[in-house]
N, C-alpha and C positions, 0 to 999 in steps of 0.2 A: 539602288533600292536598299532601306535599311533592313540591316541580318534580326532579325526578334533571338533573343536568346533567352533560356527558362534558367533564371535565379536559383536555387536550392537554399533553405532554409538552413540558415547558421545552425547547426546541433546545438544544444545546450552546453557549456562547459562540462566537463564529469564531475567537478565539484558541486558543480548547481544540481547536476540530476542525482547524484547520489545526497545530495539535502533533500531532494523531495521525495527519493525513498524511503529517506530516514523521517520526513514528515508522516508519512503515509503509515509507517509501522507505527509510531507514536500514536498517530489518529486513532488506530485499531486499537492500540491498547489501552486510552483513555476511555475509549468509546464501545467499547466489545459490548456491556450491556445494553446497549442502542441496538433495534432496528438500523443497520447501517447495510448500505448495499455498496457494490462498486462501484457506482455513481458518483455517489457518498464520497467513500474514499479518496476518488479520482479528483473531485474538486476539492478536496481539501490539500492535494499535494499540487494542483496546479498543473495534471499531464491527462492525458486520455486514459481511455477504460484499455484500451491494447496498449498504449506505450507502458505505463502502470504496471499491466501483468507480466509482460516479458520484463523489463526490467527489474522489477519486482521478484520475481522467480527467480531471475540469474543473481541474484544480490544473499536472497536466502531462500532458494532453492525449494521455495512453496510458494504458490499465488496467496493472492490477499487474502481470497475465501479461505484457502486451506490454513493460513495463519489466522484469522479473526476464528477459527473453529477450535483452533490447537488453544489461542488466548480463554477463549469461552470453556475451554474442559480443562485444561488447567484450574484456571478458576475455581471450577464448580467443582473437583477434586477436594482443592483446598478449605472449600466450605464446608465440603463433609467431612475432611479431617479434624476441622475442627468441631465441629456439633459432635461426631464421637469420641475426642478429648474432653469434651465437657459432661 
């Protein structure tokens, strides 16, 4: 009788999955003025909404959301320093 044995999915190298972190944070910061959601995000680096955010977190120690919010007030800091420089 043949034994069935369950496969496990190669991980990704750490090279590859820290490129799609570092995709993912780019995406946000090209894109913070967009309706973007973790959806969004998550296909544009090419990993799931949980693989994403744990790794994500562990890399820089905020989820996407919390970084796409830090991106967007930043920002909009810098707009208003500038409109009252001017």
């Amino acid at each position: 009788m043949p034994v069935c044995t369950m496969h496990k999915k190669n991980p990704a190298p750490v090279e590859a999955l820290s490129h799609r972190i570092e995709q993912a944070k780019q995406f946000i910061e090209t894109n913070y003025y967009r309706d973007i959601s973790l959806d969004v995000i998550a296909a544009a680096a090419h990993l799931s909404k949980a693989h994403l955010t744990r790794k994500f977190k562990e890399t820089y120690q905020l989820t996407p959301h919390q970084y796409l919010v830090e991106v967007r007030l930043k920002q909009a800091i810098a707009l208003l320093k500038q409109r009252i420089c001017q």
